[in-house]
C-alpha positions in Angstrom: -3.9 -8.0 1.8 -0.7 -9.2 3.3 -1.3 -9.3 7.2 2.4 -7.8 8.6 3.2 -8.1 12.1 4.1 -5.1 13.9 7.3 -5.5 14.4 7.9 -6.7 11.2 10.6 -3.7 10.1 12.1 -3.9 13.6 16.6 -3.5 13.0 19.4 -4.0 15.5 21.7 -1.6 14.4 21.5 2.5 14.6 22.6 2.9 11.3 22.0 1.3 7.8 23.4 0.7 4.3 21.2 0.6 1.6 21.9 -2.5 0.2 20.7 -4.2 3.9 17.7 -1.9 4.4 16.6 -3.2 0.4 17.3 -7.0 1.7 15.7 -6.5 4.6 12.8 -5.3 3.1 12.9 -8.1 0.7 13.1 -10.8 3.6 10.4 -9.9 5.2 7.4 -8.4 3.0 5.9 -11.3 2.0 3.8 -10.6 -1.6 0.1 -9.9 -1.7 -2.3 -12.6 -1.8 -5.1 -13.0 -4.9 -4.3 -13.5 -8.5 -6.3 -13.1 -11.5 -6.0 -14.2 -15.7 -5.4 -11.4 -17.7 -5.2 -11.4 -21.4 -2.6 -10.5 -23.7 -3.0 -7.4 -24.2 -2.9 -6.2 -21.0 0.0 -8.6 -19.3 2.7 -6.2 -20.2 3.9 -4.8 -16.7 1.9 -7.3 -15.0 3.8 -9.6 -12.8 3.7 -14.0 -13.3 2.0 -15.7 -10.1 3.9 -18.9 -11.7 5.7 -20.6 -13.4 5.3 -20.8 -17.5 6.7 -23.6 -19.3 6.1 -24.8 -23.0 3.5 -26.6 -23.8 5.2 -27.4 -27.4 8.4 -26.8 -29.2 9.4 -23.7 -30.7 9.8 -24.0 -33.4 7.2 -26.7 -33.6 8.8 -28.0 -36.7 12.1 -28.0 -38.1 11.8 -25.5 -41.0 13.9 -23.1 -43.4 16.0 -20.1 -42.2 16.8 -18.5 -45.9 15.2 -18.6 -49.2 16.9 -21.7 -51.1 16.7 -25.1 -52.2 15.9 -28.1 -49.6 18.2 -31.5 -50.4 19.3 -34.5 -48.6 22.9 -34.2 -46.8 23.8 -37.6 -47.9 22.8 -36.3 -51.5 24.9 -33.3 -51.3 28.1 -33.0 -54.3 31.0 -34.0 -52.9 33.0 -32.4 -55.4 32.8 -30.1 -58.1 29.0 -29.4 -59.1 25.9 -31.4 -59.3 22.6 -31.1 -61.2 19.3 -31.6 -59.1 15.4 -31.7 -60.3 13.1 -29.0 -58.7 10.7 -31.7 -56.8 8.5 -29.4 -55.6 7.9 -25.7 -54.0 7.1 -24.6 -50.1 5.8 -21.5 -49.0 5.9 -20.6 -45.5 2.4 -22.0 -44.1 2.7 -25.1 -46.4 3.8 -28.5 -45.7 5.2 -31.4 -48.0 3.0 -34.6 -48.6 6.1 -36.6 -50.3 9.7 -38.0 -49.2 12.7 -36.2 -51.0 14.3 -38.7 -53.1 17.8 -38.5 -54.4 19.1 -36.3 -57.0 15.8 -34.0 -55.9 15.9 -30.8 -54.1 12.7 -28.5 -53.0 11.9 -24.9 -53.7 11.7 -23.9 -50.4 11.5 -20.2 -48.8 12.0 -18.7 -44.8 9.9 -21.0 -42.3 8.4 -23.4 -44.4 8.9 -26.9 -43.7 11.5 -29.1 -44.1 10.4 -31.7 -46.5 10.9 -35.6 -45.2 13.9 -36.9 -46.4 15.7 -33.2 -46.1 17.9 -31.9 -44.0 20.1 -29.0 -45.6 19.4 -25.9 -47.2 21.2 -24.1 -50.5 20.6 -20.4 -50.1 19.3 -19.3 -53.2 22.0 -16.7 -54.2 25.1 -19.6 -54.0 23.0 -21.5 -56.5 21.9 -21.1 -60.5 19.5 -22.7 -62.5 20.2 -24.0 -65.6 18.5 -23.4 -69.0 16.1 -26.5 -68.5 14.9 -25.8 -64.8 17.1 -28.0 -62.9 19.3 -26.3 -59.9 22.9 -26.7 -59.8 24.8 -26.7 -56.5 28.1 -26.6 -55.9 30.2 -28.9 -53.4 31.3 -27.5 -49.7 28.3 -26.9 -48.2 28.2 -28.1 -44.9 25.2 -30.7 -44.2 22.5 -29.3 -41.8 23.2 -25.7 -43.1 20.3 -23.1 -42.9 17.9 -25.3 -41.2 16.3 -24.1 -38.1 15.8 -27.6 -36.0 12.4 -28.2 -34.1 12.8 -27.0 -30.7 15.9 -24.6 -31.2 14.8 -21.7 -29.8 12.7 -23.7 -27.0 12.3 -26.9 -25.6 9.2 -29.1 -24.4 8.6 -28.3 -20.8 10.6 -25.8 -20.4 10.2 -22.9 -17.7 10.4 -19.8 -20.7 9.2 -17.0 -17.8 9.6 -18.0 -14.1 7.4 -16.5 -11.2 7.4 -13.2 -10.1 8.7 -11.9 -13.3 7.7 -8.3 -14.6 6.6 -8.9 -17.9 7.4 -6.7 -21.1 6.9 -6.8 -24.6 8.9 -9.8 -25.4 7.6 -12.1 -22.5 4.1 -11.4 -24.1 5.2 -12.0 -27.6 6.7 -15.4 -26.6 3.6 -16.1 -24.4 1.6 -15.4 -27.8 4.0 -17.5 -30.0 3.5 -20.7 -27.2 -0.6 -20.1 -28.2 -1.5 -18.5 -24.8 -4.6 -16.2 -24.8 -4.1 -15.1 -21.0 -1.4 -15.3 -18.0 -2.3 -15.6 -14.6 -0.6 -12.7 -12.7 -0.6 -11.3 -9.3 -3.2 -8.6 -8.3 -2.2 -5.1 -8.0 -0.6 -4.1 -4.7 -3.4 -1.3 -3.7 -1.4 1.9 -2.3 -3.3 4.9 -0.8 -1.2 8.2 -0.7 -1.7 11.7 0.7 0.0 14.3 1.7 0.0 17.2 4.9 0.6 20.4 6.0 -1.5 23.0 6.3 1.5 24.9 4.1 0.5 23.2 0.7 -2.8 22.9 -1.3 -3.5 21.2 -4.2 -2.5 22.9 -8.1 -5.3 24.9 -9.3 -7.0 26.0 -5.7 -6.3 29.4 -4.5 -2.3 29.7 -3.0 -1.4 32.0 0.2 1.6 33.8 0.1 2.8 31.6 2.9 1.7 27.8 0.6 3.2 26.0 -1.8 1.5 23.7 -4.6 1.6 20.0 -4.1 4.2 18.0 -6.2 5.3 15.3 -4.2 2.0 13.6 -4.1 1.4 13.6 -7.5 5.3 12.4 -8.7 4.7 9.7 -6.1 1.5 8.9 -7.5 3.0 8.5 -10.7 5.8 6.7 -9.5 3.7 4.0 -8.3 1.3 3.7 -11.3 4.6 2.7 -13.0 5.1 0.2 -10.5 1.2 -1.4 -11.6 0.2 -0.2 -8.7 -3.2 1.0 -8.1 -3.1 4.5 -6.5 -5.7 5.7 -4.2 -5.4 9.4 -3.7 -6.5 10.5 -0.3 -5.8 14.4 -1.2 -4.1 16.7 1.4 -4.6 16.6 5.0 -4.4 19.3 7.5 -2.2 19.6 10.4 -4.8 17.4 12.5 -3.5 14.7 14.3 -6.9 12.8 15.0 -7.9 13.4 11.5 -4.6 12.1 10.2 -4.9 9.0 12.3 -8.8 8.5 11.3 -7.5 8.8 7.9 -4.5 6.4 8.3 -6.8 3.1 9.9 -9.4 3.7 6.9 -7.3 3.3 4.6 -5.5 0.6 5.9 -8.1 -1.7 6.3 -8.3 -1.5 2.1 -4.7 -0.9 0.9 -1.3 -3.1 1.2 0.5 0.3 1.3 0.3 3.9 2.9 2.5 6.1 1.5 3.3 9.6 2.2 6.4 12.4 2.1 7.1 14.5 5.0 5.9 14.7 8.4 7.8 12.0 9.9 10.2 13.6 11.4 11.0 14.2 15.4 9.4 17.9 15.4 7.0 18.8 17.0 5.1 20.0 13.4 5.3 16.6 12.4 1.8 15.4 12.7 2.1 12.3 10.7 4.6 10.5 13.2 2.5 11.1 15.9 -0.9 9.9 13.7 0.9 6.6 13.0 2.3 6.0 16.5 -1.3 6.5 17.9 -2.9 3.6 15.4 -0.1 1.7 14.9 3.7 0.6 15.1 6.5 3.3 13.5 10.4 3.0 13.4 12.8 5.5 11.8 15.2 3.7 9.7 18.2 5.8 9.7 19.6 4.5 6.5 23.0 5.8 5.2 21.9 7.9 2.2 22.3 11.3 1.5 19.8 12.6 0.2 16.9 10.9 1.9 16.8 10.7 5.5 15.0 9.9 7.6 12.5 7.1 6.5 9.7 5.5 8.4 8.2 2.5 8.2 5.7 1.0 10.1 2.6 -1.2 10.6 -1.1 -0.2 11.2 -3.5 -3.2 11.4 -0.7 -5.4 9.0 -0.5 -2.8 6.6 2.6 -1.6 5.9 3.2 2.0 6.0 6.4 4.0 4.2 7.2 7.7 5.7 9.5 9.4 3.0 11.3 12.8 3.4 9.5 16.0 2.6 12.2 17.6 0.1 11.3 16.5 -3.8 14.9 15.2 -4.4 15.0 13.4 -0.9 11.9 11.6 -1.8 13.0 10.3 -5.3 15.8 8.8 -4.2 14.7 7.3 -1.0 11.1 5.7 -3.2 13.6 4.6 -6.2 15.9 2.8 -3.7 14.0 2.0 -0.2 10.0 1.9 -1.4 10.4 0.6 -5.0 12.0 -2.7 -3.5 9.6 -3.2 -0.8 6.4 -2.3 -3.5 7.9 -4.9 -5.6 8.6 -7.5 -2.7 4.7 -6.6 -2.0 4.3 -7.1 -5.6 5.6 -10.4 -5.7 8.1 -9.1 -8.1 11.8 -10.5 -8.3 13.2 -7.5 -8.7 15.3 -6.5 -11.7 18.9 -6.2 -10.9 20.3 -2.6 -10.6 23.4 -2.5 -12.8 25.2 1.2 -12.8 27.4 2.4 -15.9 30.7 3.6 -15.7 31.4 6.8 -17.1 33.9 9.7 -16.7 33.3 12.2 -14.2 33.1 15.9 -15.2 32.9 17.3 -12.1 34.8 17.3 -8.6 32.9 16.4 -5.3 33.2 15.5 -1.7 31.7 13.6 0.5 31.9 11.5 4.3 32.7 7.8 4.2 29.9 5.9 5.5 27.3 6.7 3.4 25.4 6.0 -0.2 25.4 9.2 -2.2 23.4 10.2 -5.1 24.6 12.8 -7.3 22.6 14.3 -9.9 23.8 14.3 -13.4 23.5 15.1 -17.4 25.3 13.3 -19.5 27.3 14.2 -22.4 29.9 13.3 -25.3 33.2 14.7 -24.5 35.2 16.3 -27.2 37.2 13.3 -27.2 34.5 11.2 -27.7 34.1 9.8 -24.5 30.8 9.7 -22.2 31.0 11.9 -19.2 28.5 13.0 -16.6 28.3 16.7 -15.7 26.9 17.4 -12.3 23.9 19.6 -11.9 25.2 23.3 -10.9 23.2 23.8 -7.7 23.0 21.9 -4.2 19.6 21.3 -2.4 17.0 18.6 -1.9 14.0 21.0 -2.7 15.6 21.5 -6.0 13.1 19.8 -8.5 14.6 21.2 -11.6 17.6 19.1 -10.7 15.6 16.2 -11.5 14.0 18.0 -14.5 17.2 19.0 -15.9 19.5 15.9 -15.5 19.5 12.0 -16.7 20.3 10.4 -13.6 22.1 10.1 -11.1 25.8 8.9 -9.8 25.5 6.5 -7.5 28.7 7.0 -4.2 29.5 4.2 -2.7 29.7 4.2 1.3 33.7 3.7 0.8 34.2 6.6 -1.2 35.3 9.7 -0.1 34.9 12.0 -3.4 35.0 12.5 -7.1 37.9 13.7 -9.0 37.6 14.9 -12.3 38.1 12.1 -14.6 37.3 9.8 -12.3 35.2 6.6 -13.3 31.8 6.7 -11.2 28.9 4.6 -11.4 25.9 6.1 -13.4 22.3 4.9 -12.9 19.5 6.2 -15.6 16.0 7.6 -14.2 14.9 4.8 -16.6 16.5 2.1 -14.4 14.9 3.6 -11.4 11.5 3.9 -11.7 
């Protein structure tokens, strides 16, 4: 585990943006330690402890991009048409034993390869053969055409996936194509979460009229798991403050992260605050975001520890913009960069300069044919069908003041966020 001090998310300021709480977060979690080979097959997701570079080519060898003939470029016609014998014929997986000599061409097809002596390739369909089986070409084609050169799509030695990327699909595939049976990758940053109150119990147990089923725990849960993170679940605690705090130095002593939502506010209710004050280090972070504050972070025995709000929509935002970064800083992870889309605004709304806004929208085709995003009808944090019903959400920036219809605002996909 990575051994934080306690004053490691100590600020100077009594107010931040969210672009400096995400670098400070970045600065100053350093990753987990330990590392392990995994194979193929399970690398996607997984994110490079180092550096991999190419043991070989790729291509290996220069070979065919179309179905054609194979010729010399000094033996090309340099006007008119010119007759050539059918030397021989290369399937992909088959190499030539012979040099091409001139007035000879080669039957060759898609990633076969190129004979010695060759260098340029007819496609087949700008070709014909005549009536006793030799191929004529005609003049213009350009010498080196539709030959895919050793090394074109990468080089000896080069770095093809750099350290603390997040692999996916296409990272393995080229892994795969280089020969690799396995990548070393960081271990799995180890978060426990839990969730309190003695107003919640879990889905499927008995409900009081006064209760509530728990969500937030288990959209956090999930959160993380798409992170690569492995979850502990710790269940639902009660309003105990000595039982919170026993709860909060176990599991730090096994996990790089506690997690939780609610609690960690200033009232008196707010038994987790108190927990983590009494085992640890904990400082409010009041971050310019609407929704989401306040967060918590802290420190018990160099385990980090992240406090979100209580209300659903609160917490989304402030794990896909404040915990996501410092998981993946935990993680090792270089973290992929956040690009919003313009679109057209559908809707009108007002807010205070100062402050990151995230509004919730669907988006749609205009009768115009534009893209624009509609805003969800209703206002609240606890609202989890606003996060059901939408795609995403509009990103405010702290300079903005409002949204006109027809305005172009910045649009980030749930896809991009978690």
């Amino acid at each position: 585990m990575a051994q934080l001090s306690d004053d490691c998310f100590a600020f100077g300021g009594p107010m931040q943006t969210v672009d400096d709480t995400v670098a400070l977060i970045a600065a100053r979690l350093p990753a987990v330690e330990g590392c392990e080979t995994v194979a193929l097959d399970s690398a996607d997701g997984r994110v490079l402890a180092e550096d991999l570079a190419a043991p070989f080519p790729l291509p290996p060898f220069t070979n065919s991009a179309v179905d054609g003939y194979a010729l010399a470029g000094a033996d090309l016609p340099a006007e008119g048409e010119a007759t050539y014998r059918i030397a021989e014929r290369l399937q992909a997986g088959m190499a030539s034993a012979r040099t091409l000599g001139a007035g000879e061409t080669v039957r060759i097809f898609t990633g076969a390869p190129m004979p010695e002596g060759a260098d340029t390739v007819f496609m087949q369909e700008d070709v014909r053969v005549a009536d006793d089986g030799r191929v004529v070409f005609p003049a213009g084609l350009k010498r080196g055409a539709n030959v895919r050169p050793a090394g074109e799509d990468v080089a000896t030695g080069s770095v093809v996936l750099p350290v603390g990327r997040i692999l996916r699909p296409q990272d393995v595939a080229l892994a795969a194509a280089l020969g690799l049976t396995g990548i070393v990758v960081r271990r799995r940053v180890r978060v426990a979460v839990f969730s309190t109150g003695n107003e919640i119990v879990a889905p499927g147990a008995p409900r009081g009229p006064a209760q509530l089923f728990d969500s937030n725990r288990f959209m956090l849960g999930a959160m993380l798991r798409r992170l690569g993170c492995t979850v502990t679940d710790l269940g639902i605690l009660a309003d105990d403050q000595a039982r919170i705090a026993e709860v909060l130095r176990e599991a730090a002593a096994g996990h790089d992260l506690i997690l939780t939502s609610g609690g960690v506010s200033t009232g008196e209710a707010d038994h987790v605050k108190a927990s983590v004050e009494s085992v640890g280090t904990l400082v409010f972070w009041r971050v310019a975001i609407k929704p989401g504050r306040p967060v918590a972070m802290g420190v018990i025995d160099g385990t980090a520890f992240i406090g979100l709000p209580g209300n659903p929509v609160a917490g989304f935002v402030t794990f896909a913009r404040i915990a996501r970064p410092a998981i993946l800083a935990l993680a090792g992870a270089r973290a992929p960069a956040l690009v919003a889309t313009p679109l057209r605004a559908a809707f009108a709304y007002r807010k205070k300069a100062g402050r990151r806004e995230y509004v919730r929208v669907t988006i749609r085709r205009a009768e115009d044919g534009s893209v624009e995003a509609v805003k969800f009808p209703r206002e609240g944090a606890g609202l989890l069908s606003s996060l059901v019903e939408t795609d995403g959400l509009v990103e405010l920036r702290e300079d903005s003041v409002g949204v006109t219809p027809g305005d172009t605002v910045e649009f980030l996909p749930y896809s991009s966020l978690l």
